[in-house]
Structure formats: C-alpha cells, structure tokens
BALOBA-1460 file (C-alpha; in Angstrom, 3 decimals):
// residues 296
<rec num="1" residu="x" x="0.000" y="0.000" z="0.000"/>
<rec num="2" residu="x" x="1.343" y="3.674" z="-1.176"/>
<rec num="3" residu="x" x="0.779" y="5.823" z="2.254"/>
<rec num="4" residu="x" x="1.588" y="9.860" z="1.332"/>
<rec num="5" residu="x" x="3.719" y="11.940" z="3.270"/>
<rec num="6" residu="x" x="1.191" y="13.348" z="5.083"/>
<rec num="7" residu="x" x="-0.724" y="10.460" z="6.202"/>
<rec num="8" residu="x" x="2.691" y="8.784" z="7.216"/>
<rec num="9" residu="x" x="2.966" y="11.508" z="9.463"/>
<rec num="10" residu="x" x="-0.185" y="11.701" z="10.674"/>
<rec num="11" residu="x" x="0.303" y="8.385" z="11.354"/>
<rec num="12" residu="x" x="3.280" y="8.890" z="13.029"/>
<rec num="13" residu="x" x="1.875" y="11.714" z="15.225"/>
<rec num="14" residu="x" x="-0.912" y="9.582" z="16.591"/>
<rec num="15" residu="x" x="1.625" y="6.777" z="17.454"/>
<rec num="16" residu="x" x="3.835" y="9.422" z="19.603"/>
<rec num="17" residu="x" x="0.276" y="11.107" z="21.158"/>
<rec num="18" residu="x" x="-0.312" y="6.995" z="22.464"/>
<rec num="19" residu="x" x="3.153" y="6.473" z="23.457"/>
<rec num="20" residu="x" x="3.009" y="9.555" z="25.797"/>
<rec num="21" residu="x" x="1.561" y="12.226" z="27.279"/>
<rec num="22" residu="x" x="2.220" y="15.864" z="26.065"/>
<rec num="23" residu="x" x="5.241" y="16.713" z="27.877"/>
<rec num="24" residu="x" x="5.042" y="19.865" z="29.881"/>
<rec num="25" residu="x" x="8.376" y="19.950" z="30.830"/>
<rec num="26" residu="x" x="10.618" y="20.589" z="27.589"/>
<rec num="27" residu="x" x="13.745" y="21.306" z="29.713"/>
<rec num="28" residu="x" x="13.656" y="17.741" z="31.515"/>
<rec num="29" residu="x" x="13.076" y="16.110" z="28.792"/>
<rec num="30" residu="x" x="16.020" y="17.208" z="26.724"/>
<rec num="31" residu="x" x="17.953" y="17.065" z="29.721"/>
<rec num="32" residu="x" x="16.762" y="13.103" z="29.975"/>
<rec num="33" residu="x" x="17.122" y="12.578" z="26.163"/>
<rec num="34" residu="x" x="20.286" y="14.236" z="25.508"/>
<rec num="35" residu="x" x="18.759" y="15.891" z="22.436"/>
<rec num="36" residu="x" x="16.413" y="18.851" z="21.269"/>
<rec num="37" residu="x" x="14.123" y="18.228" z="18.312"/>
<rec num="38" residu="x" x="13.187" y="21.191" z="15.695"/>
<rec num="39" residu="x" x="10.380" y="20.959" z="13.893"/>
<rec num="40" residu="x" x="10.562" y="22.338" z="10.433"/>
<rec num="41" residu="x" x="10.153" y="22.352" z="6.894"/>
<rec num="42" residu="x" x="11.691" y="21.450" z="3.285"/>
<rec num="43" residu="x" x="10.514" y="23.723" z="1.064"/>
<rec num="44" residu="x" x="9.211" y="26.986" z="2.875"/>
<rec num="45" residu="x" x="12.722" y="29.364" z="1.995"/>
<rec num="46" residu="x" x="13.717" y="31.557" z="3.275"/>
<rec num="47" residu="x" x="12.717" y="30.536" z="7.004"/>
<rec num="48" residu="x" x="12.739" y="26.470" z="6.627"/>
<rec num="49" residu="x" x="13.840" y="24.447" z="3.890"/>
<rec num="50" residu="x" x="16.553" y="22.394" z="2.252"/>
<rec num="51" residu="x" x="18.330" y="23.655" z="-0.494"/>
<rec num="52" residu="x" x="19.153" y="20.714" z="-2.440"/>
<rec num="53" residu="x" x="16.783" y="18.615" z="-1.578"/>
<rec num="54" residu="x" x="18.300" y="16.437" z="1.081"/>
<rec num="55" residu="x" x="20.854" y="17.501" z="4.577"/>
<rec num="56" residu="x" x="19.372" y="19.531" z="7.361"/>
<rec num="57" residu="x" x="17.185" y="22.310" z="6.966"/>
<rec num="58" residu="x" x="18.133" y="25.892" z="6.811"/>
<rec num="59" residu="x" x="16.693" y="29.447" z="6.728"/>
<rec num="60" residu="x" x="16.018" y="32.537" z="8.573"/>
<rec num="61" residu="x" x="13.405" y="31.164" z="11.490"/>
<rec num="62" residu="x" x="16.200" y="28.266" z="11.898"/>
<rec num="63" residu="x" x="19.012" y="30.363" z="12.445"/>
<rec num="64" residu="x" x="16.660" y="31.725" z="15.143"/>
<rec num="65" residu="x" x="16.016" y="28.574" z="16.829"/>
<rec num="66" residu="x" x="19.495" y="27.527" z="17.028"/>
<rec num="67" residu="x" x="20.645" y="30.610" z="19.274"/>
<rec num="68" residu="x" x="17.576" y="29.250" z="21.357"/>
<rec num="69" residu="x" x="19.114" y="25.677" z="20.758"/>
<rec num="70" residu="x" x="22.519" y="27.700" z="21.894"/>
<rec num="71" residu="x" x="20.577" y="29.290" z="25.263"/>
<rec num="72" residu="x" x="19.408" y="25.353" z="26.227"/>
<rec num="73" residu="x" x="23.007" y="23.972" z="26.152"/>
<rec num="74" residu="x" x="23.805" y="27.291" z="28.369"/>
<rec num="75" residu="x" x="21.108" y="26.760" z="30.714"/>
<rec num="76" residu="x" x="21.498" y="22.790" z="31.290"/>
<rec num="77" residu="x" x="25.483" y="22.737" z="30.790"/>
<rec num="78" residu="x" x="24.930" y="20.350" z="28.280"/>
<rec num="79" residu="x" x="27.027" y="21.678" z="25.186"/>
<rec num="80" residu="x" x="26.928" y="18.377" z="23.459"/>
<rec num="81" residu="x" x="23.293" y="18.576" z="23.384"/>
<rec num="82" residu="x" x="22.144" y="17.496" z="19.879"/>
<rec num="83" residu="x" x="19.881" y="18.955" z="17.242"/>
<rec num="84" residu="x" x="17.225" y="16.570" z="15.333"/>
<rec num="85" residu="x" x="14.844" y="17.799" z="13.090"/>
<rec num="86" residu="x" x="11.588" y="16.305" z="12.574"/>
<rec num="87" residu="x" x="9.471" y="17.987" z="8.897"/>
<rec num="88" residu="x" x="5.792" y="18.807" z="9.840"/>
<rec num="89" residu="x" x="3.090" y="20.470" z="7.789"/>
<rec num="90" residu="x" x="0.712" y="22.955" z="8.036"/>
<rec num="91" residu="x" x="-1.737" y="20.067" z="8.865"/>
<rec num="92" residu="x" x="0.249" y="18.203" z="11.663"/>
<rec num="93" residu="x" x="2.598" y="20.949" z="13.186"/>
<rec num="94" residu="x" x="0.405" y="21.765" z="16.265"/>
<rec num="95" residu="x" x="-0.646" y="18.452" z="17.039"/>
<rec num="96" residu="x" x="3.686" y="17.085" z="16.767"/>
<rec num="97" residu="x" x="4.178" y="20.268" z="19.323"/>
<rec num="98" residu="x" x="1.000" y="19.292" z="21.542"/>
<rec num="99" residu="x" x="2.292" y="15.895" z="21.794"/>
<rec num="100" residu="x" x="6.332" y="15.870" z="22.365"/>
<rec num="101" residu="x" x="7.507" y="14.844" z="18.813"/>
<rec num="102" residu="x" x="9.076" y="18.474" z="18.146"/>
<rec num="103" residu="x" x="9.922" y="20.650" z="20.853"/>
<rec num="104" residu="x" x="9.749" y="23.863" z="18.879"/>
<rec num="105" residu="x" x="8.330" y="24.456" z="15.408"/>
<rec num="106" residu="x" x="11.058" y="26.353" z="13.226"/>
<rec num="107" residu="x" x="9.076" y="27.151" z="10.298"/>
<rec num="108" residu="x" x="6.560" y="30.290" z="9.429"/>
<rec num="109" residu="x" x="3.632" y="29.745" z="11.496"/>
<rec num="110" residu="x" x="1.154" y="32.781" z="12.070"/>
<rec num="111" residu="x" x="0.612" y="33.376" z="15.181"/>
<rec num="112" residu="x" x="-3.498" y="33.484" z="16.104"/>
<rec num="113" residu="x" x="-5.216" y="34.208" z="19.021"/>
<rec num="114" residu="x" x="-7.069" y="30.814" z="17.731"/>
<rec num="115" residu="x" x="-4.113" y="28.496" z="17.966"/>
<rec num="116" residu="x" x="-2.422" y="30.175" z="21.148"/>
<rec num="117" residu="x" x="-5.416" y="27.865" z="22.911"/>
<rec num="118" residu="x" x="-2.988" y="25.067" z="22.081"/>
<rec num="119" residu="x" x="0.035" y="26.358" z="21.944"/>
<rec num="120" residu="x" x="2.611" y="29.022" z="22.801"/>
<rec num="121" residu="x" x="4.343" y="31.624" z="20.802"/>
<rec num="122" residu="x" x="7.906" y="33.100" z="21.179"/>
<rec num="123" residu="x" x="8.010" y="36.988" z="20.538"/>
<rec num="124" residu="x" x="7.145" y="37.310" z="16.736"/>
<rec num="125" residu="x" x="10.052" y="37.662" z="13.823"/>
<rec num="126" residu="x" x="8.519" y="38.480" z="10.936"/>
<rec num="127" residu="x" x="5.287" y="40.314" z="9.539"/>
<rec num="128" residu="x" x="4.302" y="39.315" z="6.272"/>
<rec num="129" residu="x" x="0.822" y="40.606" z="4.269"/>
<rec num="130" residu="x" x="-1.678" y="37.734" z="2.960"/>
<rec num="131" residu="x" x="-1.372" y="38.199" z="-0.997"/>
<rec num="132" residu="x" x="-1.621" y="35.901" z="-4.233"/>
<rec num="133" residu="x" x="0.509" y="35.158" z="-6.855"/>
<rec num="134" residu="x" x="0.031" y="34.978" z="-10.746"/>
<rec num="135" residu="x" x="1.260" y="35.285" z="-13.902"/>
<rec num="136" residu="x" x="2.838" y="38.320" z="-15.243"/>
<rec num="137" residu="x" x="0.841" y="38.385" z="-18.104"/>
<rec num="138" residu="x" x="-2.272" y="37.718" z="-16.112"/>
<rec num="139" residu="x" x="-5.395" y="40.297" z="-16.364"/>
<rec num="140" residu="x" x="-5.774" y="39.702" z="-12.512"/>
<rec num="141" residu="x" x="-5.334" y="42.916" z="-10.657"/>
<rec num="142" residu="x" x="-7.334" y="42.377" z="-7.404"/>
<rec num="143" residu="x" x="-8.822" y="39.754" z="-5.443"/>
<rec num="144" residu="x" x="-12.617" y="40.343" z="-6.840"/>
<rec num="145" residu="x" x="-10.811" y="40.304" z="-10.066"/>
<rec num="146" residu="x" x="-10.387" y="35.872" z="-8.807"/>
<rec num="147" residu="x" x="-14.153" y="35.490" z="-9.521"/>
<rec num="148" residu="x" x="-15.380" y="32.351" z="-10.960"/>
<rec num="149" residu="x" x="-11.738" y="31.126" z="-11.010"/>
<rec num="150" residu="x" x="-9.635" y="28.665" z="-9.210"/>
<rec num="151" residu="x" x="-7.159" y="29.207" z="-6.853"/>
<rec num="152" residu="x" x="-4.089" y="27.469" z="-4.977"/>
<rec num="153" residu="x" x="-4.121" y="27.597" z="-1.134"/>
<rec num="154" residu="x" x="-1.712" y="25.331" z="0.883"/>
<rec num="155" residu="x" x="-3.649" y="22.836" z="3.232"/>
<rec num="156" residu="x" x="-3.855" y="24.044" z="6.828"/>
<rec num="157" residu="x" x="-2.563" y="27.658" z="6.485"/>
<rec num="158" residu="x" x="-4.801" y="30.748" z="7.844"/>
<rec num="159" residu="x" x="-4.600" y="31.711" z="3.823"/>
<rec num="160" residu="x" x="-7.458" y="29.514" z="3.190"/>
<rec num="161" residu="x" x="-10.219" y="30.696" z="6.206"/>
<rec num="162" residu="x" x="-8.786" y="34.286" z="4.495"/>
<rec num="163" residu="x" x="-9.854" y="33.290" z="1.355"/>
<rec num="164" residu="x" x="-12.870" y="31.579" z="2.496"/>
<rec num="165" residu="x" x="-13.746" y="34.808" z="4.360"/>
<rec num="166" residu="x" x="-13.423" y="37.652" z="1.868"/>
<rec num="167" residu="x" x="-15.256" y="35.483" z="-0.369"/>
<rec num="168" residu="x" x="-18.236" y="35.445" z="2.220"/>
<rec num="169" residu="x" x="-17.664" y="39.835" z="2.786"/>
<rec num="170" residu="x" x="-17.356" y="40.586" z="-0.959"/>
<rec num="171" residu="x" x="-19.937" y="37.363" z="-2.318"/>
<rec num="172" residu="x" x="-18.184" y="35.768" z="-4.800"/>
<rec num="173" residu="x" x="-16.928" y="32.444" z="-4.984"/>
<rec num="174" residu="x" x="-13.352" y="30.815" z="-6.331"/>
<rec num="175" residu="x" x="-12.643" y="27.203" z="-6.844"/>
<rec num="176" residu="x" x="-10.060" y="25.917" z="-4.491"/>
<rec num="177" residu="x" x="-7.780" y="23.545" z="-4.913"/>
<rec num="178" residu="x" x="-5.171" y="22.681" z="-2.484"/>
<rec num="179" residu="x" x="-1.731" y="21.750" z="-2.313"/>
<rec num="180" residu="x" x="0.467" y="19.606" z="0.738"/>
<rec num="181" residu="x" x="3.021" y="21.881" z="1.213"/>
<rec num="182" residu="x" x="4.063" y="25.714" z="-0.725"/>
<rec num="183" residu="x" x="6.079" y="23.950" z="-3.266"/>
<rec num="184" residu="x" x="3.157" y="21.902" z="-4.398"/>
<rec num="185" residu="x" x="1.074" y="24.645" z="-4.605"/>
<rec num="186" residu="x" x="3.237" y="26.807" z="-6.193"/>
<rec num="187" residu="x" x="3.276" y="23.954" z="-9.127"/>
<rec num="188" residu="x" x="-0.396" y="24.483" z="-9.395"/>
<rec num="189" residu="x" x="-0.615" y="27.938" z="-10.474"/>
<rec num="190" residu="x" x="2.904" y="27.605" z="-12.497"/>
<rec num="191" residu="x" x="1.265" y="24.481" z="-14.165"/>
<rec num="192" residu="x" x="-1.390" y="26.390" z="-15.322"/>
<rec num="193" residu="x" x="-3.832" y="24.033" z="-13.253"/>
<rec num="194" residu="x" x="-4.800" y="27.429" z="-10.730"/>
<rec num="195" residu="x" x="-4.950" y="31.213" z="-11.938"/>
<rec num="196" residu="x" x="-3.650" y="32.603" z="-8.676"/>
<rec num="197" residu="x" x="-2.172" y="31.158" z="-5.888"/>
<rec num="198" residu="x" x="-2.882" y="33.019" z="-2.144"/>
<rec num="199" residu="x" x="-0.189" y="32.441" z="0.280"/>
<rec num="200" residu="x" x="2.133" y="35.312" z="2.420"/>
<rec num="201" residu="x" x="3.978" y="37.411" z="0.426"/>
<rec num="202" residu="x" x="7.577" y="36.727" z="1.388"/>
<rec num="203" residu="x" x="7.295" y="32.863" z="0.347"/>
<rec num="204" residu="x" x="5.354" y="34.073" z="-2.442"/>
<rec num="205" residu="x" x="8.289" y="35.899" z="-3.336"/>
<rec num="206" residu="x" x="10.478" y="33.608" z="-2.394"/>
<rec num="207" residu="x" x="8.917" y="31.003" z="-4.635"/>
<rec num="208" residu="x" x="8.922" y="33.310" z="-7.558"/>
<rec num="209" residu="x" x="12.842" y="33.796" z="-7.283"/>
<rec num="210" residu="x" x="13.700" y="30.543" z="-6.702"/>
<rec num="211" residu="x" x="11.527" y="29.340" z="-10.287"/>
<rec num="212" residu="x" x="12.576" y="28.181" z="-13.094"/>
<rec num="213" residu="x" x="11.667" y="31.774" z="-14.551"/>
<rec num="214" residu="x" x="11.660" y="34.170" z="-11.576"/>
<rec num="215" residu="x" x="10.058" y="36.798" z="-14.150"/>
<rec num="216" residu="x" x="7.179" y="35.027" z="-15.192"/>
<rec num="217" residu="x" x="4.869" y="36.082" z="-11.892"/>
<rec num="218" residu="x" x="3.860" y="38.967" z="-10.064"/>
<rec num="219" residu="x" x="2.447" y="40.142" z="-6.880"/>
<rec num="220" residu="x" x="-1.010" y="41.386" z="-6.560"/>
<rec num="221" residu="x" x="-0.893" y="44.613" z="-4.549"/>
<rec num="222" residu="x" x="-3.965" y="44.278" z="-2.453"/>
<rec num="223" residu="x" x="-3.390" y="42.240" z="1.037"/>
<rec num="224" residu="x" x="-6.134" y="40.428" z="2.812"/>
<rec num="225" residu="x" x="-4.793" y="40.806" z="6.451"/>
<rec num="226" residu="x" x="-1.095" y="41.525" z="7.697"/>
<rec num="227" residu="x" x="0.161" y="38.391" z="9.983"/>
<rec num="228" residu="x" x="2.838" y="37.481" z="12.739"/>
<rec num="229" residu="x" x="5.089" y="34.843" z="12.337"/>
<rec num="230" residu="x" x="5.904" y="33.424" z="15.526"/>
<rec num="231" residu="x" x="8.009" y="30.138" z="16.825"/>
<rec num="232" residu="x" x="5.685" y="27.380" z="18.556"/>
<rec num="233" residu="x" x="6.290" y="25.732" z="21.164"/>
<rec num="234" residu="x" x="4.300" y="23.538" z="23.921"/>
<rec num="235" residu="x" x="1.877" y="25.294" z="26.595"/>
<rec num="236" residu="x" x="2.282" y="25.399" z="30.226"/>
<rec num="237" residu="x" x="6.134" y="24.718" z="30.173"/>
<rec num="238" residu="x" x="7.220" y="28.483" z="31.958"/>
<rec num="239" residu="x" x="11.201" y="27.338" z="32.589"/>
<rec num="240" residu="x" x="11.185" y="27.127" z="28.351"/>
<rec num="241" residu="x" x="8.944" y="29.562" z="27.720"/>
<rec num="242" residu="x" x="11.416" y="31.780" z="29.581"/>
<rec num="243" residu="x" x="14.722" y="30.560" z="28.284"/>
<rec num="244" residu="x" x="12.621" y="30.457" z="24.474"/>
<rec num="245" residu="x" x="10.944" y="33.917" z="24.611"/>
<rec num="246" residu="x" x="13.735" y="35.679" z="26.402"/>
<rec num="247" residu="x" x="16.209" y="34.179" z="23.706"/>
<rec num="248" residu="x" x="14.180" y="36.002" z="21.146"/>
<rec num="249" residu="x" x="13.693" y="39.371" z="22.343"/>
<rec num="250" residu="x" x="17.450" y="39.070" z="23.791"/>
<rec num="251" residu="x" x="18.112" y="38.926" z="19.167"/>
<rec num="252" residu="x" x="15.897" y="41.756" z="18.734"/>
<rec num="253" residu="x" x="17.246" y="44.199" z="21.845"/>
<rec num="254" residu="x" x="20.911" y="43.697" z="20.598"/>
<rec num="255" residu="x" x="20.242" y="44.157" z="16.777"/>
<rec num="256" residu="x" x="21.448" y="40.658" z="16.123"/>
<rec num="257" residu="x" x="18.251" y="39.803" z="14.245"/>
<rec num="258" residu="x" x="19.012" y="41.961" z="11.932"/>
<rec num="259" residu="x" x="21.410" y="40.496" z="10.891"/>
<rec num="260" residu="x" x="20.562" y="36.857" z="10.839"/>
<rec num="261" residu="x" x="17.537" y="38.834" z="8.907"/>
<rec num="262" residu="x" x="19.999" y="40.104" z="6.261"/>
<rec num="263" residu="x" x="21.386" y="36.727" z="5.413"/>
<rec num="264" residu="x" x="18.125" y="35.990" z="4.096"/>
<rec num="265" residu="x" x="16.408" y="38.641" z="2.723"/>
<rec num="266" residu="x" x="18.694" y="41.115" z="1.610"/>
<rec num="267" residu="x" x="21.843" y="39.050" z="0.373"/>
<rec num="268" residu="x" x="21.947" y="35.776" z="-2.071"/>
<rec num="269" residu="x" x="20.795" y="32.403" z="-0.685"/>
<rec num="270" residu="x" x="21.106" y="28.833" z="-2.078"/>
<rec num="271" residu="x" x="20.251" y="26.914" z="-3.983"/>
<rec num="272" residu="x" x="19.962" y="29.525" z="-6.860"/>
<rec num="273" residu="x" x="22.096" y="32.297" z="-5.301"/>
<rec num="274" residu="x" x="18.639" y="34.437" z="-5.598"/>
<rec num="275" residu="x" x="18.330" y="37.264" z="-3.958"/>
<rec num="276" residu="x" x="14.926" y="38.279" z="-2.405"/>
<rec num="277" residu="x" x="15.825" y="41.865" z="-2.049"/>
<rec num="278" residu="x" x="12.987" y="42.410" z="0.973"/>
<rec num="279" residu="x" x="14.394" y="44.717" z="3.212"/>
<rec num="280" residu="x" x="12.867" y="45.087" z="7.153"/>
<rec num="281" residu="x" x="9.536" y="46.813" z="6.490"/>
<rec num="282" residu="x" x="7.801" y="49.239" z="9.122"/>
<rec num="283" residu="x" x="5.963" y="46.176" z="10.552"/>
<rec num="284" residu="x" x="8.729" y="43.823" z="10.868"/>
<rec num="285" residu="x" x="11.461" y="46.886" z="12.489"/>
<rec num="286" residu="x" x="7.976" y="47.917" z="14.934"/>
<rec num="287" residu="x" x="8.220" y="43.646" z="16.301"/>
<rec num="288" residu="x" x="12.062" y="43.948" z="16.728"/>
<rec num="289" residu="x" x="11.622" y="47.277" z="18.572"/>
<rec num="290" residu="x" x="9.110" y="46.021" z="20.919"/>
<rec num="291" residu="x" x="8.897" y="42.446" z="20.910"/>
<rec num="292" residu="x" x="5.340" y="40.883" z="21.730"/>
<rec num="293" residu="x" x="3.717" y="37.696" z="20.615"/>
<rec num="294" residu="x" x="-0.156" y="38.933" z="20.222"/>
<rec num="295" residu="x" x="-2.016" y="36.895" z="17.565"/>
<rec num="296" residu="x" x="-4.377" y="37.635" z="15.004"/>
C-alpha cells in the first residue's frame, strides 16, 4: 500500500500522542534525552527548507532557533546537546508540538489568538501581508478580479479561512484547490492548473525567485490581512517559555536579528544564489523594537 507523506505523518503523530503524554516539561526532557528536536520544513525558503533537496534544513526562522538551541546547552550545561529535526506540515505541526515529537516548530507559522489555545508563541520575527501570486501576463489585478476562477491555497494555512472569508464579505466564490506543502502549490498555479495562488507574500516571493523563470509572476498589490510569524512551542512549560521567549527578544534588543535577517532577505541564498531583495519593512522593524507575541 502507497501511504503519502502526510498520512505517514499523521500516522506517526498519533503513534507518539499513544506512546506519551504531552510533555510539559521541555527542559527535563532534553535534559533526559540528551537531544532537542526542531520541527521544520523542506521547502518553505527563506525561514525552513533544504536547499538541495536532502541535509538539514536551513533558513532565517532556523538560524533563530538555534541561538535558542545555543541558550538550552547554556542553561542545562549540556554543550553536546544534539539537534534533530523532525518535517511537519501545516496540517500536523500543532498536534507534533501538543504531543512531544518536536519541541519547537522552526518554520513560518502565524501566530493566532485561535491556535495560542494550544500552543505558545515566542516573541514574533517576521510580519508578512496575505497576498496571491500569478502570472505576469495575467489580467488579474485584485482579489474580486479571482471570480469564478480557481485558486491554490496550501492545506492548513490561515490563507485559506482568508480566502474563504473575503469570499463570504465581498460574495463571490473561487474554486479551491489545495496543495500539501508551498512547493506543491506553487506547481499548481505555475502548471497552469490554478490562476492565482494566495499564500504570504515573502514565500510568495520567495517562490517566484527561486523558479525556473523568476520573471514570469507577479504580486497582486492588495493584502487580505497583515500576519505574525511566531516560533511554537508547547503550553504550560514556563522554565522554556522563559529561556525560548527571552532568547528572542534578547536577538531583537541587541540588533542581532538583523542580521541573521539580512542573510536571508537582503543578500543571495542557495540553492539559486537568488536574492529576495525584501528589506525590514515598518511592521517587521515595529516587532524587533518592541517584541510581543499577540495573535491575530
């Protein structure tokens, strides 16, 4: 029998929920294991992916989690403490947190007032704008201009209820059709199989540079909400939340994040050597001035 990615890990997650409780002390149990487990992604550049294909991930919201990775082996005097990653999806990241198989999720998750009932969010890194993508030669302006036709959304991600939504304000509907992770839905539109594809802006753009032909697409100019990015991690668990959250806002105080935010978004980055040229905003610098983690 052919099982998918994403039922293999759904699978996967409900074996780990039976084997044991949510842990609610993070800090013991790396202590116990020896070992502190990322969750992230392949294919979401520039805050989670692989470059080639294959290796550890990489990418802006990593970088981030190692210096928290870095404040752990401080805190328990443990500086062989290792790193394992663990890829989720916009489906099963929450429940892999909830239930011990990653101890922080390293990836691009918005945070929401919705999902901090099951989780908890470090101070936020990154603001991005809820946008779609199509192709440059597209008559598609705005979103009412997406009438009658069908659209890419990645299963799982706050892009779809904000899809789902404006359609219900403004009364018109789209087709949907949905893809497992950004990469597949990227194909979608690219493939000609979905006129626009509605995701954040930065991966949008990040998608775009790392295509086959980077000026094929554009950028509609018209968000449909501005969202937090924010690193997950398990509820009730104050000793991490502390080392986690203070970790974070430590970056941001010093100016450090800028930097590790320059890396990424202002300078080349594998595997093409692109360039996303997306300098700090007035929304991201306002976060790194005065970190918070309020939701949406």
């Amino acid at each position: 029998m052919k099982i998918n990615r994403t039922l293999f890990a759904v699978l996967a997650m409900l074996a780990a929920t039976a084997g044991h409780a949510q842990q609610s002390d993070t800090l013991a149990k790396v202590k116990d294991s020896g070992f502190i487990t990322i969750g992230a992604r392949d294919t979401q550049a520039p805050f989670s992916y692989k470059p080639n294909g294959s290796g550890d991930p990489v990418g802006y919201t990593n970088d981030i989690c190692l210096k928290v990775v870095d404040a752990v082996k401080k805190k328990l005097n443990l500086p062989n403490l290792q790193v394992r990653y663990v890829i989720m999806t916009s489906v099963t990241r929450i429940p892999l947190i909830q239930n011990g198989t990653a101890d922080l999720d390293c990836a691009s998750t918005t945070n929401t007032v919705a999902r901090q009932k099951d989780v908890d969010f470090a101070p936020s890194h990154f603001v991005t704008g809820i946008t779609a993508a199509v192709p440059k030669d597209s008559p598609i302006q705005t979103f009412a201009d997406l009438k009658g036709k069908t659209v890419a959304t990645v299963s799982g991600s706050t892009s779809v209820q904000l899809m789902r939504q404006h359609q219900r304000n403004e009364q018109f509907q789209v087709q949907e059709i949905s893809g497992k992770d950004t990469a597949d839905a990227f194909l979608l539109m690219t493939s000609g199989r979905a006129a626009a594809y509605v995701l954040d802006d930065v991966q949008l753009a990040a998608l775009i540079a790392n295509s086959a032909n980077p000026n094929g697409y554009r950028l509609l100019k018209e968000n449909l909400r501005t969202e937090p990015y924010g690193i997950m991690y398990r509820k009730n668990d104050p000793q991490f939340k502390q080392v986690v959250d203070e970790t974070v806002a430590g970056l941001m105080k010093s100016g450090e994040i800028e930097k590790i935010y320059a890396k990424w978004f202002t300078q080349p980055i594998p595997p093409a050597n692109s360039n996303l040229n997306f300098p700090v905003n007035d929304a991201i610098r306002e976060v790194f001035r005065n970190p918070n983690n309020k939701g949406v």
